[in-house]
C-alpha positions in Angstrom: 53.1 140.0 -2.8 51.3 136.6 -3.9 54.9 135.1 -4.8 56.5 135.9 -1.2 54.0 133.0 0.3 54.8 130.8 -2.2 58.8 131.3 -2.6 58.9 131.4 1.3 56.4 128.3 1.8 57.8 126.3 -0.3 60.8 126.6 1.2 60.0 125.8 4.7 58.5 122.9 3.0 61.3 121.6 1.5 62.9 122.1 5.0 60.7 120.4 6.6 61.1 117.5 4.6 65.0 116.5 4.9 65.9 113.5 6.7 69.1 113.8 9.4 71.7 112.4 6.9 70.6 115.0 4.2 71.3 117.9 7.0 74.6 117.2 6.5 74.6 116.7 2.6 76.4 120.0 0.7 74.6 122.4 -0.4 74.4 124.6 -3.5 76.5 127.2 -1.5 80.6 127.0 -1.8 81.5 125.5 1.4 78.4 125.1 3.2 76.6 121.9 4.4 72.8 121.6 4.2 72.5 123.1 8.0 74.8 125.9 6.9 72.3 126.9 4.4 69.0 126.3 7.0 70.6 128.6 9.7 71.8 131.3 6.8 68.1 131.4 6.7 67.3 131.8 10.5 69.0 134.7 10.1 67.1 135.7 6.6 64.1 135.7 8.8 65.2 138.0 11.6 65.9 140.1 8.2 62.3 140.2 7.1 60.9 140.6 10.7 63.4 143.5 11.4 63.2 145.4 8.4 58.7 145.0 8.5 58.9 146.8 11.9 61.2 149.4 10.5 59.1 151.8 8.7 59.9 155.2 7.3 58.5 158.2 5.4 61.8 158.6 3.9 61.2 158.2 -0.4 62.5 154.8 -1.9 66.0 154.6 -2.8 65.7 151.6 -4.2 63.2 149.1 -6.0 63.5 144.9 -6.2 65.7 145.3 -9.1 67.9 148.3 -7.9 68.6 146.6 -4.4 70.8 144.1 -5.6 74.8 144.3 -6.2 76.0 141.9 -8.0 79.7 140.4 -7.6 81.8 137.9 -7.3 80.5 134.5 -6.6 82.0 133.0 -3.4 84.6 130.4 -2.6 82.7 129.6 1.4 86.5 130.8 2.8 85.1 134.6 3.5 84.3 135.6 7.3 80.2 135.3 7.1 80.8 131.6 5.5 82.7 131.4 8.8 80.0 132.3 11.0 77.5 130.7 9.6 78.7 127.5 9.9 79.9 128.3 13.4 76.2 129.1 14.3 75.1 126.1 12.7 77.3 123.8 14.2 76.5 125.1 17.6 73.0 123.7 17.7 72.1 120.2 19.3 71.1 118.6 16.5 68.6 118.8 13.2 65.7 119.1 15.3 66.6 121.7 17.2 68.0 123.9 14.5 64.5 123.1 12.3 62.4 124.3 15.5 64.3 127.8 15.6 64.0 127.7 11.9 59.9 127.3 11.9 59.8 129.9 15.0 60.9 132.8 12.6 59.9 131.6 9.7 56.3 131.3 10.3 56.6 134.6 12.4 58.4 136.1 9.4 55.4 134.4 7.1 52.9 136.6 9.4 54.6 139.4 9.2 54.8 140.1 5.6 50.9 138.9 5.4 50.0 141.7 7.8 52.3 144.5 5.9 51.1 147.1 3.8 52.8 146.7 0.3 53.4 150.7 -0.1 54.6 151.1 3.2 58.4 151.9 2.8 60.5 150.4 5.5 64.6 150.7 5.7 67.0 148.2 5.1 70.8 148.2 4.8 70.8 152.0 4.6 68.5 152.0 1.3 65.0 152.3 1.8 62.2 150.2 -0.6 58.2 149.8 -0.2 57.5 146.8 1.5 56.5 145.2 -2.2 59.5 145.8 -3.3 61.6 144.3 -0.3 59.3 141.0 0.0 60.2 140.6 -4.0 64.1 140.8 -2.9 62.9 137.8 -0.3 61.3 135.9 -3.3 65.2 136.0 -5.1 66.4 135.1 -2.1 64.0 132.7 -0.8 64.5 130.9 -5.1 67.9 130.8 -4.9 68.5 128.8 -1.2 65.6 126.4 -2.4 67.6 125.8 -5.2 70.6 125.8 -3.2 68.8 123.4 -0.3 68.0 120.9 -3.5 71.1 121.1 -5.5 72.3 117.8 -4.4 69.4 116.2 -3.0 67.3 114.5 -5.9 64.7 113.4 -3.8 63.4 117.0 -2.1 61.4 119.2 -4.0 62.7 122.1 -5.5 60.7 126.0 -6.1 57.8 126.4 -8.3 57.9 127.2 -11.6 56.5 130.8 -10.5 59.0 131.9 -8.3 61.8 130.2 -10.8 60.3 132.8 -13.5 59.9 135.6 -11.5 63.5 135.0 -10.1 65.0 134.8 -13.6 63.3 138.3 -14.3 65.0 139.8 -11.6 68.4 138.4 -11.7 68.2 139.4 -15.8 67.2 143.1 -15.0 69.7 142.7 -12.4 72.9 141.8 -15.1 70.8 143.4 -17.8 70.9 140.6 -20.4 69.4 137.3 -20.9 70.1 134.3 -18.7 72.0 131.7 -20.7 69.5 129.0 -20.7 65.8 128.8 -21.5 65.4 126.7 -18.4 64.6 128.9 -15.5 66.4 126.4 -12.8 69.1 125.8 -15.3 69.6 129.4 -16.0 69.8 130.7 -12.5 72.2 127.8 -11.5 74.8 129.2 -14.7 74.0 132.7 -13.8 75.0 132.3 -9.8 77.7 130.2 -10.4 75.8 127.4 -9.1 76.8 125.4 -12.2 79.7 126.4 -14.6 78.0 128.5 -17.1 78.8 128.7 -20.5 81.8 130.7 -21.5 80.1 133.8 -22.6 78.2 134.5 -19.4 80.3 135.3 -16.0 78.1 134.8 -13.4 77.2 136.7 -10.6 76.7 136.4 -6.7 73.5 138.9 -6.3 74.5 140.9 -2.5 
């Protein structure tokens, strides 16, 4: 529960921080501009509000391991690459994109503060405790920072706690060692962020 704050912090941070050329720089995502990414994450925080509210006594079906299904790693040519850029595009500007970012996120931030971590709440028909879930959000939260900071040298990237917790994840995720002893590096080969080494076929985590 400590890591959600930081991962989703951090992030907002690093945000918060881009001037109005780098909105438009690309991002660590096939086919997506940096203000791609940011509104992929206004929606990641109607996620997290969402699923908080929607508790269940149903038993867990799935932990912060368990949840993810790995694939394919994307070309940005699918119909949600699509959208999101569509959304993205239809905003005024930076600053007005950034302000419905910080809306949700902080909301989202409160949120998960004021949850119960063994409450179970349901989320794409698989229900987890809200520990578990808020430790999907610190993957996913690691991944975009890294994603948000690919190509931009100059904006902080995630702390070295959420890069290690991240890496544990995604490895109990593909159930072997990530190819690098560099947590950044590693999760950029495993992703398909950067081309991994030939042994290792990376993974888009879904």
């Amino acid at each position: 529960m400590d890591l959600f704050p930081r991962a989703w912090g951090t992030l907002q941070e690093a945000v918060h921080s881009l001037d109005d050329a780098q909105w438009v720089s690309p991002s660590g995502c096939a086919g997506w501009l940096v203000q791609d990414l940011v509104f992929h994450l206004v929606i990641g925080a109607q996620d997290i509000l969402i699923t908080l509210v929607t508790t269940t006594d149903a038993p867990a079906t799935r932990d912060a391991v368990t949840y993810w299904e790995p694939g394919s790693p994307g070309d940005g040519t699918d119909a949600e690459s699509a959208f999101v850029r569509r959304g993205a595009s239809a905003y005024s500007g930076p600053k007005s994109l950034l302000h419905h970012f910080d809306d949700l996120a902080v909301a989202a931030g409160k949120a998960a503060a004021a949850a119960d971590p063994a409450t179970r709440v349901e989320t794409r028909d698989e229900v987890l405790t809200v520990a578990d879930f808020l430790t999907t959000y610190v993957v996913e939260a690691t991944l975009h920072h890294l994603d948000l900071t690919l190509h931009l040298s100059d904006v902080d990237g995630p702390p070295a706690s959420t890069l290690a917790a991240t890496r544990a994840i995604v490895e109990g995720v593909v159930g072997r060692p990530l190819p690098s002893e560099d947590d950044r590096e590693a999760l950029l080969f495993a992703t398909g962020r950067l081309p991994a080494p030939a042994e290792f076929t990376p993974v888009a985590l879904g």
